[in-house]
C-alpha positions as CSV (number, residue, x, y, z in Angstrom):
1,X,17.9,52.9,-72.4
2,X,17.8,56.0,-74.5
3,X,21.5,56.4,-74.6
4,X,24.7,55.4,-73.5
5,X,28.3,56.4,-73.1
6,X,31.2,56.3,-71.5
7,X,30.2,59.2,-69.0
8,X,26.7,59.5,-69.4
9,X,23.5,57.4,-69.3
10,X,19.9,58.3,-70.3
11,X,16.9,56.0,-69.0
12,X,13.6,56.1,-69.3
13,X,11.2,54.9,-66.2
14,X,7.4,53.8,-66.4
15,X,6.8,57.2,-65.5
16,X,8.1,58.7,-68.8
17,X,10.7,60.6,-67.0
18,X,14.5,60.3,-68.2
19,X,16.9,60.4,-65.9
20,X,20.4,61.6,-67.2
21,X,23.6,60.8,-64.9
22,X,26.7,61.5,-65.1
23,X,28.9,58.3,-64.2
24,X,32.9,58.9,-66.0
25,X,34.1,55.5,-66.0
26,X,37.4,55.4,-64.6
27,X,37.2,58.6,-62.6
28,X,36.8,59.1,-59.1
29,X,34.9,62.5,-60.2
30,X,32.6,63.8,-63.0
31,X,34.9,66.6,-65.5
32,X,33.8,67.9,-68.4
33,X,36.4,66.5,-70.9
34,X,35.9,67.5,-74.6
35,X,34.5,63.4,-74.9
36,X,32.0,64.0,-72.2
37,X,30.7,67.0,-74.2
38,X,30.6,65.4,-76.8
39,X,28.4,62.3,-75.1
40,X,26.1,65.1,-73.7
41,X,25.6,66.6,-77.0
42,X,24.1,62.9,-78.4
43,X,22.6,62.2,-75.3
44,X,20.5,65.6,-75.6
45,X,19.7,64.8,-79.3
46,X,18.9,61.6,-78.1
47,X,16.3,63.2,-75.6
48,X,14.9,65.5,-78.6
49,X,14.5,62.3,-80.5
50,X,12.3,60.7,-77.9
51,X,8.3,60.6,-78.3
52,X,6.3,60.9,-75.4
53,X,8.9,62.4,-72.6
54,X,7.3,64.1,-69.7
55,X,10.2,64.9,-67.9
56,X,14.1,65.1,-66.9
57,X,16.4,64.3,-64.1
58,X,19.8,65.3,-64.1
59,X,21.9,63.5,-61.6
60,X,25.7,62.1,-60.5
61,X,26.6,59.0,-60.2
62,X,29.9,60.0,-58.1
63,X,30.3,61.6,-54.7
64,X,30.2,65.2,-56.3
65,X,28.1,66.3,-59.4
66,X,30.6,67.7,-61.8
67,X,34.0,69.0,-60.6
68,X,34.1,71.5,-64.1
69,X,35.4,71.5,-67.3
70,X,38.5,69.3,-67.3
71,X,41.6,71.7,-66.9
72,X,44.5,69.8,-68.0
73,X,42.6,70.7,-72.0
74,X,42.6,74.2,-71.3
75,X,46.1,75.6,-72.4
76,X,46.2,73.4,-75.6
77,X,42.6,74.7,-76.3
78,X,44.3,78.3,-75.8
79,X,47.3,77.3,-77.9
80,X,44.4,76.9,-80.9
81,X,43.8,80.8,-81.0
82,X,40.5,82.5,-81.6
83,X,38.4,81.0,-84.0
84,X,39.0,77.9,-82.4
85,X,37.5,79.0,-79.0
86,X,34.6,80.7,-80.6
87,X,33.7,77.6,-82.5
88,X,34.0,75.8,-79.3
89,X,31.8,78.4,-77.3
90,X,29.2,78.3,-80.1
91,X,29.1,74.7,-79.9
92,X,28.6,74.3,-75.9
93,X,26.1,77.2,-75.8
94,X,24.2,74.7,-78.4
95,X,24.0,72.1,-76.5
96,X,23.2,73.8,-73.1
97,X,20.4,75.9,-75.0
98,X,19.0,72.5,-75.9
99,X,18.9,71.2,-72.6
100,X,17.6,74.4,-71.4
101,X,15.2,74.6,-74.7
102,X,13.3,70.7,-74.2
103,X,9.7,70.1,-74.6
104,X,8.9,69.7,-70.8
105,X,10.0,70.3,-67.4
106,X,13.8,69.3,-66.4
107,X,15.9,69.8,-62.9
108,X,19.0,68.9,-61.8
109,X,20.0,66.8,-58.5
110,X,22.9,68.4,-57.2
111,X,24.6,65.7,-54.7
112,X,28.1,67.6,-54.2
113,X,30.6,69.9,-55.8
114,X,29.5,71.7,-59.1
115,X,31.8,74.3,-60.4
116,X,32.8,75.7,-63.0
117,X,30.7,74.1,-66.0
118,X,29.3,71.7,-64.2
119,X,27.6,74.6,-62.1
120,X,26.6,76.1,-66.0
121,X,25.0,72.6,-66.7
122,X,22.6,73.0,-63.7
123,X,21.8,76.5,-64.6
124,X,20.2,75.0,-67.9
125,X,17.5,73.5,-66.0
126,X,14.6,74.7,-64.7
127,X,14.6,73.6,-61.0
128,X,17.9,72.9,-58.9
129,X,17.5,70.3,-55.3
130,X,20.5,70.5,-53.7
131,X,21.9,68.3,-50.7
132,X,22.4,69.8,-47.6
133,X,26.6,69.1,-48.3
134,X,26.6,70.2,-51.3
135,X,28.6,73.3,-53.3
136,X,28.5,75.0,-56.2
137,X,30.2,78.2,-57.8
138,X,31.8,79.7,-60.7
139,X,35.3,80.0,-59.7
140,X,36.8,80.7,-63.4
141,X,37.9,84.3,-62.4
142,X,40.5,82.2,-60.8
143,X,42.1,80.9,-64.0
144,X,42.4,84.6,-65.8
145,X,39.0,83.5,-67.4
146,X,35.5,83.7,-66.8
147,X,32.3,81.3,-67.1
148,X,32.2,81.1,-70.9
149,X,29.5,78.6,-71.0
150,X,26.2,80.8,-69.9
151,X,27.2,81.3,-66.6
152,X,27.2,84.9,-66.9
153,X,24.0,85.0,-68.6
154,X,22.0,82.8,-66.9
155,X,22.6,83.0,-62.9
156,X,22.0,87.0,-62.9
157,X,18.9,86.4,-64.1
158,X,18.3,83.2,-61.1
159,X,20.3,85.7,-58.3
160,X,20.1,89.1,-59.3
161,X,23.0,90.9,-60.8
162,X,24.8,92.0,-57.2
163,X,24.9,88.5,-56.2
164,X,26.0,87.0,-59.7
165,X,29.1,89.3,-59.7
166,X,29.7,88.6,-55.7
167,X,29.8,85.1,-56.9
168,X,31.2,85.0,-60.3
169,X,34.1,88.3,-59.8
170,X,35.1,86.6,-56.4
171,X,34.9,83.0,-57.7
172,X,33.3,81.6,-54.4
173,X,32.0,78.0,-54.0
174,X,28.7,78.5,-52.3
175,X,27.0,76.2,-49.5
176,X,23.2,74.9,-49.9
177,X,21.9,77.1,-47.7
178,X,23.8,80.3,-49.1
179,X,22.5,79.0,-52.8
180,X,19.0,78.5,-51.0
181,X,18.7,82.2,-50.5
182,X,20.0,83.6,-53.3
183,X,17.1,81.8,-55.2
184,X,20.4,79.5,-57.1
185,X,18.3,76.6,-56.0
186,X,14.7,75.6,-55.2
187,X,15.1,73.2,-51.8
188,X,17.9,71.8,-50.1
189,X,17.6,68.2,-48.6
190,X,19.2,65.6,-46.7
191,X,21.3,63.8,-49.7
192,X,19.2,60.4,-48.6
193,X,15.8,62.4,-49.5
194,X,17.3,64.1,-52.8
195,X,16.3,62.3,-56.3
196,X,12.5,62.0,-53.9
197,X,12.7,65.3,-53.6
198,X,14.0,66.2,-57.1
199,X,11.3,63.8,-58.4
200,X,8.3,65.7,-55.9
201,X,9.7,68.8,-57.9
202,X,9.2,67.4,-61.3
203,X,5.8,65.8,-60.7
204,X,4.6,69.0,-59.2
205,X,5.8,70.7,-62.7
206,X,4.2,68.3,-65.1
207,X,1.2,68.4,-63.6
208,X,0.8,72.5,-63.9
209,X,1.5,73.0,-60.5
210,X,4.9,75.2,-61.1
211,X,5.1,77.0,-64.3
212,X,8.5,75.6,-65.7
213,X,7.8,77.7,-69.1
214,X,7.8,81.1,-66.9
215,X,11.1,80.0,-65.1
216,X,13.1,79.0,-68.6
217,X,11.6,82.2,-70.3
218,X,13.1,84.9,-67.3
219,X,16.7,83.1,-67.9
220,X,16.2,84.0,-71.8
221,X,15.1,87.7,-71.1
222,X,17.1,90.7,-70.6
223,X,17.7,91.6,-66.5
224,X,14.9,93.4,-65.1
225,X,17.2,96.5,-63.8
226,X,16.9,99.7,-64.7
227,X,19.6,102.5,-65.6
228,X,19.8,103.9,-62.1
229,X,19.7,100.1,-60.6
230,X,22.7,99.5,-64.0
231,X,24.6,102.1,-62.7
232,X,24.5,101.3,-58.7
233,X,24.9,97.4,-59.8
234,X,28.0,97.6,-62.2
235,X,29.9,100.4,-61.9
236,X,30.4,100.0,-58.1
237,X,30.9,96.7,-58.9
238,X,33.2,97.8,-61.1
239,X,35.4,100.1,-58.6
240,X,35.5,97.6,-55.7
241,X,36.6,94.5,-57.9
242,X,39.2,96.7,-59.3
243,X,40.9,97.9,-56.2
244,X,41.1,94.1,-54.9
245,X,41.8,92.7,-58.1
246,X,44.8,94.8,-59.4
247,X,46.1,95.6,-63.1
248,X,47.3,92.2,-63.5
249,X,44.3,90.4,-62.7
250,X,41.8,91.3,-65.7
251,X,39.1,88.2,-65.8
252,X,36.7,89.6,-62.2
253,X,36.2,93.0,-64.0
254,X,36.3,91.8,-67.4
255,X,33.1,89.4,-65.8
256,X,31.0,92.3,-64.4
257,X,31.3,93.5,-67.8
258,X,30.3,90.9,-69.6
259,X,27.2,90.9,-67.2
260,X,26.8,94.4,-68.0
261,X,26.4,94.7,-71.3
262,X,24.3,91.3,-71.6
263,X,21.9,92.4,-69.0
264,X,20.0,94.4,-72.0
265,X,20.3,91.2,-74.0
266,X,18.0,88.0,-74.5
267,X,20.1,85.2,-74.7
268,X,21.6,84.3,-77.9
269,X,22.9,88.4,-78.1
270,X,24.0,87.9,-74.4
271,X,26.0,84.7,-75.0
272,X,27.4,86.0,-77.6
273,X,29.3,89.1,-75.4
274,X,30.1,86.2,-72.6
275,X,31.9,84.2,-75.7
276,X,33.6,87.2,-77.0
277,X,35.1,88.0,-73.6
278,X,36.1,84.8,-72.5
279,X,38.3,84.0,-75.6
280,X,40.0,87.2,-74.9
281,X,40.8,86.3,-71.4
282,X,41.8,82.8,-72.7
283,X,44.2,84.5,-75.4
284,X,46.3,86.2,-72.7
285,X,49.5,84.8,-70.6
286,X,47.7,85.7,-67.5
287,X,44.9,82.8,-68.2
288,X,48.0,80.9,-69.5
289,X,49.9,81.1,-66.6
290,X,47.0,81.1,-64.2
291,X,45.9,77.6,-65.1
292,X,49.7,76.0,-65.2
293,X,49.8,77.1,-61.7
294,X,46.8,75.3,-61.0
295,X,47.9,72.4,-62.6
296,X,51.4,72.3,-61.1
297,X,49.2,72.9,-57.4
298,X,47.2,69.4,-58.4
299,X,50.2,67.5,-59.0
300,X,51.7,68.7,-55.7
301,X,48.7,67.8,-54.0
302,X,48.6,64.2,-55.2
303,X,52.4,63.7,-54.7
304,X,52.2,64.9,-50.6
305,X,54.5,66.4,-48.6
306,X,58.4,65.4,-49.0
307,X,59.4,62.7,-46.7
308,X,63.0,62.8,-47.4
309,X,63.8,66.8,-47.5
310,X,67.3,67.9,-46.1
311,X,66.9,70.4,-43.1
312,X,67.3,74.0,-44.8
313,X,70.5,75.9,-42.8
């Protein structure tokens, strides 16, 4: 056992390969809770601290992978004000660059629904085996916000910049075969073949056969797109979202930007215009509001349907 926590676990097989999952005890899903982050941070530095590694697995214990960041801590983050969030942002990006920044080849087992940041915790890997049920998407824009933890950097450079703002502007949760040809993910498999597959993946890796270094190093570079393929990309983009979105809906343009201006940008530069933006969504009573009424729309969902309602005249 190289670590263990409440949510996560990190062992180490005969085979030198760690396999980190993601089990929240007394949850029926995986969320990404300020405690869980935390447990990932150690569990990384855990991993760093190891001798002899040659590989990781990232996998759920639960039905879905990881739901995303765990909502009901957003508005009292918000209520904290800027420097808060940016210390916050700073932190995360930390973590997921180590993951993203170990010593040998990693990929994630994606068994069902990863949104939000737990869709950014995939993108740190360097291979993604997805079941044939499985989801994932970055459906921030929802909340008045956008993917603050390198989701904006990281999946233009996997997808291409068209079909990172498609995804990330309209908030979509994406089926395996969708994520398939996009490039999002490398295979898509029954969900009885997947850690076998995820493991063929690895082994292949280690061995020299796929060049994990060249796939980590294009998700640190700036976008391959030139200022004629900028213009048609974003400011179309731009336009469109716009017109669907309305005035009062900032966080789907406010995204494309962010893509924008980081697509000239390695990563640390990039990540730093994706934090900048997101705490100014998060400051506003659009991203405020936006998330209460998500909230509110859980607890009505858990409650049901009134049984007892008087007919309405």
């Amino acid at each position: 056992m190289i670590y263990q926590g409440n949510a996560i676990t990190v062992v180490r097989g005969d085979d030198d390969i760690a396999t980190l999952t993601f089990d929240l005890q007394d949850e029926s899903v995986n969320k990404l809770s300020s405690e869980v982050v935390t447990e990932l941070d150690e569990a990384v530095k855990a991993l760093q601290g190891e001798s002899g590694l040659a590989g990781l697995l990232l996998t759920s214990a639960k039905e879905a992978f990881i739901v995303g960041a765990d909502i009901t801590e957003f508005q009292a983050m918000f209520g904290k004000g800027g420097d808060f969030l940016e210390s916050m942002l700073v932190r995360v990006h930390g973590i997921f660059n180590a993951i993203e920044d170990l010593p040998f080849p990693t990929v994630t087992a994606i068994n069902g629904l990863a949104l939000g940041g737990g869709c950014e915790v995939l993108l740190t890997t360097d291979f993604r085996v997805m079941s044939e049920s499985a989801q994932i998407g970055l459906p921030e824009t929802k909340l008045g916000i956008l993917p603050g933890w390198g989701g904006c950097v990281r999946l233009p450079r996997l997808i291409g910049a068209d079909n990172a703002i498609e995804w990330i502007a309209g908030g979509t949760q994406n089926r395996a075969d969708a994520a398939l040809k996009m490039g999002a993910v490398d295979a898509v498999v029954p969900v009885e073949q997947l850690e076998a597959a995820a493991r063929d993946i690895l082994a292949r890796a280690i061995a020299g056969e796929l060049d994990y270094r060249a796939r980590r190093a294009e998700k640190k570079q700036p976008l391959k797109l030139g200022p004629i393929e900028q213009m048609m990309a974003f400011e179309t983009a731009k336009g469109y979202v716009a017109g669907k979105a309305g005035p009062h809906y900032p966080a789907p343009v406010e995204a494309i930007k962010v893509i924008q201006k980081g697509a000239g940008e390695e990563r640390a530069r990039a990540q730093a215009i994706e934090s900048k933006a997101f705490v100014k969504l998060a400051m506003t009573d659009v991203a405020f509001n936006l998330v209460g009424l998500f909230m509110n729309d859980q607890v009505v969902k858990k409650k049901g349907p009134a049984t007892r309602s008087r007919r309405v005249r």
